[in-house]
C-alpha positions as CSV (number, residue, x, y, z in Angstrom):
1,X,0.0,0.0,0.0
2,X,1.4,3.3,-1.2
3,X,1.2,6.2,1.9
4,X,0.7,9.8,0.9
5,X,3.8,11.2,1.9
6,X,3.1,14.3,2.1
7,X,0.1,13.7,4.8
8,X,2.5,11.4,6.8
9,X,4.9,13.9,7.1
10,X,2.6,16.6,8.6
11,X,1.2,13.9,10.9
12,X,4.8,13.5,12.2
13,X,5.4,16.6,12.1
14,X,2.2,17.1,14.4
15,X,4.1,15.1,16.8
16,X,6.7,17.6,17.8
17,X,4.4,19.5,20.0
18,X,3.5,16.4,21.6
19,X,6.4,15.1,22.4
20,X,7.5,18.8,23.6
21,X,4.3,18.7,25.9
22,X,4.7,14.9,27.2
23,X,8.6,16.2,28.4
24,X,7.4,19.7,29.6
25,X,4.6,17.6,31.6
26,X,7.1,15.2,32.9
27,X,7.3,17.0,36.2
28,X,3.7,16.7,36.4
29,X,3.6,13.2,36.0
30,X,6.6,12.0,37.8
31,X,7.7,14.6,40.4
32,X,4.2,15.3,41.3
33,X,2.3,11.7,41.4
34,X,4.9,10.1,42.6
35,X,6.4,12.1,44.8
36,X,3.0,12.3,46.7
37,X,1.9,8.6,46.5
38,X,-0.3,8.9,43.3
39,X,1.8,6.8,41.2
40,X,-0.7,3.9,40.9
41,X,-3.0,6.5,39.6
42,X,-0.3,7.7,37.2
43,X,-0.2,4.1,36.4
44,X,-3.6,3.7,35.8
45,X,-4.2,6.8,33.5
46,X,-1.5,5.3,31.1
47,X,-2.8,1.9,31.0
48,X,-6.2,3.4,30.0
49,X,-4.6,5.6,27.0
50,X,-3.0,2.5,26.1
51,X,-6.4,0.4,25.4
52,X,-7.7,3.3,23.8
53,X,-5.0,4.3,21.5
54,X,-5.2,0.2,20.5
55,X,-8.7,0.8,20.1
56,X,-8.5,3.7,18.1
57,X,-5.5,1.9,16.0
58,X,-8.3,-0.6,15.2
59,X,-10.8,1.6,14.5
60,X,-8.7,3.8,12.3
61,X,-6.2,1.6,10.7
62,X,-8.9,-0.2,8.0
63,X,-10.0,3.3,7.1
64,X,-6.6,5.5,7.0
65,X,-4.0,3.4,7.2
66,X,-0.9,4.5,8.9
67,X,-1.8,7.6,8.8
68,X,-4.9,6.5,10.8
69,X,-2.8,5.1,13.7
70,X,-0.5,8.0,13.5
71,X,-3.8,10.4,14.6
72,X,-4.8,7.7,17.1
73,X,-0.7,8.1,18.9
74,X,-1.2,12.0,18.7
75,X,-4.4,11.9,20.4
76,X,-3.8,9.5,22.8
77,X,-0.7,10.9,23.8
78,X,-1.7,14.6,24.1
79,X,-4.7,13.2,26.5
80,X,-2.1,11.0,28.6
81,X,-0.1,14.4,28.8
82,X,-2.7,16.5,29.8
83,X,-4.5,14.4,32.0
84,X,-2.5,14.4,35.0
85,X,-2.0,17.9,35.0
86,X,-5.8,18.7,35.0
87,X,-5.7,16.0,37.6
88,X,-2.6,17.9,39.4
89,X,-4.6,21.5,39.0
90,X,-7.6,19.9,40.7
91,X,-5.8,18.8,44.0
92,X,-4.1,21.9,44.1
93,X,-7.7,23.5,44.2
94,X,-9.1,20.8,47.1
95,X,-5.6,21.5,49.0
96,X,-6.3,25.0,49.0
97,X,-9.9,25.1,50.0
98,X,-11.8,25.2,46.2
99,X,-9.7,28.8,45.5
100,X,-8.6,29.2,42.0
101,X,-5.4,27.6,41.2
């Protein structure tokens, strides 16, 4: 199967500022949840974007191809990035009372 190479390369090129936000949200993830006994739920949240970047590998692939599971890894992995720092922005909030964080 031929791949447009031009749409493959502006998917991968779409995964720049993800992989920028997954290493700028590192400190999030790791130095936050762990550091504060959350790392099960760390754990958790990744498994979860795991099934559902499978699922929407499976549900893409057929349809688009690579470029398919190339959107499903860019979604997936934007949510698992920004997940634990809504999570994060929330205890802030219920540490300090419900005040804006």
């Amino acid at each position: 199967e031929a791949y447009d190479l031009a749409e493959v390369s502006m998917v991968v090129l779409l995964m720049v500022p993800v992989c920028f936000t997954e290493t700028s949200t590192m400190v999030v993830r790791v130095g936050f949840m762990t550091a504060t006994g959350h790392a099960g739920a760390h754990v958790a949240g990744m498994l979860a974007f795991g099934v559902v970047n499978v699922a929407l590998d499976l549900l893409l692939l057929p349809h688009f191809g690579l470029t398919g599971v190339l959107w499903a890894t860019i979604i997936t992995r934007a949510g698992a990035c920004f997940a634990p720092v809504i999570w994060y922005r929330r205890a802030l909030r219920a540490a300090a009372g419900g005040a804006s964080a």
